[in-house]
C-alpha positions as CSV (number, residue, x, y, z in Angstrom):
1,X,-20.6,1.7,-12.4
2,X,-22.8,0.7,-9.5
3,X,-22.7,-1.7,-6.7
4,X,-24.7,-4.3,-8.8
5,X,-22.2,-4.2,-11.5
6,X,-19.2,-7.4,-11.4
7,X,-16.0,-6.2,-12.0
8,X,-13.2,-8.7,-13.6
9,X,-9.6,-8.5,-12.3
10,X,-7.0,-10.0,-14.5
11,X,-3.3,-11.0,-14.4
12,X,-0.3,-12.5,-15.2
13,X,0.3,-16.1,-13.7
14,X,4.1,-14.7,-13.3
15,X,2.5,-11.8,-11.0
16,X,1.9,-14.2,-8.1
17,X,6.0,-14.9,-8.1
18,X,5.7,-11.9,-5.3
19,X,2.9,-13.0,-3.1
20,X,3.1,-9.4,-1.1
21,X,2.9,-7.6,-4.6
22,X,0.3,-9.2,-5.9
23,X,-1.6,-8.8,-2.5
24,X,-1.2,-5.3,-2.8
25,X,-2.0,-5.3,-6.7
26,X,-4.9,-6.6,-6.4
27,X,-6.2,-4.7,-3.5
28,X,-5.3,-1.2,-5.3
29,X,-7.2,-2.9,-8.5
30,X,-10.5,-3.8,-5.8
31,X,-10.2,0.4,-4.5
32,X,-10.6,1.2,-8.6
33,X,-13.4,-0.9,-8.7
34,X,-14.8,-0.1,-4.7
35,X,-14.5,3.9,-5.7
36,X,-16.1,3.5,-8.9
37,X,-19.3,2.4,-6.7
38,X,-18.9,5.4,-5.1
39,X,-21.6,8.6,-5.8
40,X,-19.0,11.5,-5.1
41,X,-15.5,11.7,-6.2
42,X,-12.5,11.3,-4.3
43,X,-11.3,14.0,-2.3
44,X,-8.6,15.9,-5.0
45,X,-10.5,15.0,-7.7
46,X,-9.2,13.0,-10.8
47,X,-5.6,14.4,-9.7
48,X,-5.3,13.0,-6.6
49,X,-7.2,9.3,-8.1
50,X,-4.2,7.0,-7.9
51,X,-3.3,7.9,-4.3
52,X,-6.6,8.1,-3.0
53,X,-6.9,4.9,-4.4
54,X,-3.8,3.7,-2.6
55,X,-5.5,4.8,0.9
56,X,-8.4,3.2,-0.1
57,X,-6.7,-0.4,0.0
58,X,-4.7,0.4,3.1
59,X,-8.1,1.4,4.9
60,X,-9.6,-1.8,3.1
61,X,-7.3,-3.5,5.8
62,X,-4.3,-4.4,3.4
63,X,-2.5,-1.8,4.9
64,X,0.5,-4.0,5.3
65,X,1.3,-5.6,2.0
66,X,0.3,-2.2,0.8
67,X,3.5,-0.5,2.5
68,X,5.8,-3.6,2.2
69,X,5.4,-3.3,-1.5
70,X,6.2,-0.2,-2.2
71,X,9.7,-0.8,-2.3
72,X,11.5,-3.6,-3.5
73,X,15.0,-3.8,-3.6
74,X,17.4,-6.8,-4.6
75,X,21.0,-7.6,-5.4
76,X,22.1,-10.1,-7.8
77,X,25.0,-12.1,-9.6
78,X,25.1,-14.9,-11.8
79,X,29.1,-15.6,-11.7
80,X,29.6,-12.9,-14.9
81,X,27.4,-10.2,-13.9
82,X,26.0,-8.7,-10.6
83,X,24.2,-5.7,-9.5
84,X,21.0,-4.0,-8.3
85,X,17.6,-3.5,-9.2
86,X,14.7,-1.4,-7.4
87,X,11.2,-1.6,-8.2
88,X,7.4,-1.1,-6.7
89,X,3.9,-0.8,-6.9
90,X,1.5,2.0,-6.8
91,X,1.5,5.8,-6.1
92,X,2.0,6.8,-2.4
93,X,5.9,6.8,-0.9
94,X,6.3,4.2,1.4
95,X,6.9,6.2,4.2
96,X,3.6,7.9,3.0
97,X,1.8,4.2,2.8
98,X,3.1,3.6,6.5
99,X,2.0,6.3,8.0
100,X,-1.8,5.8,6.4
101,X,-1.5,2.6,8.4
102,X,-0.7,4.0,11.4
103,X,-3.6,6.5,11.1
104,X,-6.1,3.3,10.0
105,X,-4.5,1.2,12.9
106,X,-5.5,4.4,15.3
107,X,-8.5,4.9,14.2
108,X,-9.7,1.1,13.8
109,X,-7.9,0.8,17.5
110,X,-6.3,-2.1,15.4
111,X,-3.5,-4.0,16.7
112,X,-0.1,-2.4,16.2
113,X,2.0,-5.7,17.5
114,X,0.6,-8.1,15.1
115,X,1.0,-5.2,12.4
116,X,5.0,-3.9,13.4
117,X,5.6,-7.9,13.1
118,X,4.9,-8.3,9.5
119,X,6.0,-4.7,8.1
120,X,9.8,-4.9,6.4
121,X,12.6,-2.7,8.4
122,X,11.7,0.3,6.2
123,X,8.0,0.9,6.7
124,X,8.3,0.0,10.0
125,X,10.2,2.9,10.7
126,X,8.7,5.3,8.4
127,X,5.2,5.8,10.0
128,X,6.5,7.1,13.3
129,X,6.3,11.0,11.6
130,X,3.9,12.3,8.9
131,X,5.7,12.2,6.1
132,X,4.7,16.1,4.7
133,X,4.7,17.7,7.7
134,X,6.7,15.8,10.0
135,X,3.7,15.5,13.1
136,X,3.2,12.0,14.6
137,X,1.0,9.7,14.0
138,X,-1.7,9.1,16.8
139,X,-0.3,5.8,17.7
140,X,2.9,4.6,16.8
141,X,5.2,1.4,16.1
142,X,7.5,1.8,18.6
């Protein structure tokens, strides 16, 4: 694939239900088709593909629907039944996927405010300490 080729991207009407999802699905589809283009392979090889491709969106600057989506939880009853359900999209941790934003936002000297407004509770918190090996990031949250 080069970077003449066109790539097609399709989905379900019912994916756009989630608006942060789908933002974050489709960006992770565009990193497929962005490191396709590219003439080396990703650093850990075919192993590593999936989560490199996740980085790859969250440095494409959808860093933040990237780690709200990661996790989804919701309760809910209908009068007869109740209970939970967990679900999310891609291949890094969302503590993982926050912390890769912290590192973009450091590097891009992006702007942490605007970003800490719009991340849920969880990601929010989870990019203050590298996730493996428990350094900080070089800019935090707060």
């Amino acid at each position: 694939m080069g970077p003449d080729s066109v790539a097609t991207i399709t989905y379900s009407e019912s994916a756009i239900a989630e608006p942060e999802v789908f933002v974050a699905t489709m960006a992770h589809e565009l990193s497929h088709y962005l490191m396709a283009c590219l003439a080396e392979p990703n650093p850990g090889g075919e192993a590593e593909h999936e989560p490199a491709t996740d980085l790859c969106s969250i440095f494409l600057g959808f860093g933040v629907p990237t780690a709200n989506a990661a996790f989804r939880f919701r309760q809910y009853s209908d009068g007869h039944v109740q209970g939970w359900a967990t679900s999310g999209v891609g291949y890094l941790s969302e503590q993982e996927r926050a912390y890769a934003l912290a590192v973009f936002l450091a590097l891009t000297e992006g702007r942490v405010e605007l970003a800490r407004k719009h991340l849920r509770p969880n990601p929010r918190l989870s990019q203050r300490r590298d996730p493996r090996s428990g350094a900080p990031p070089p800019r935090t949250f707060g």
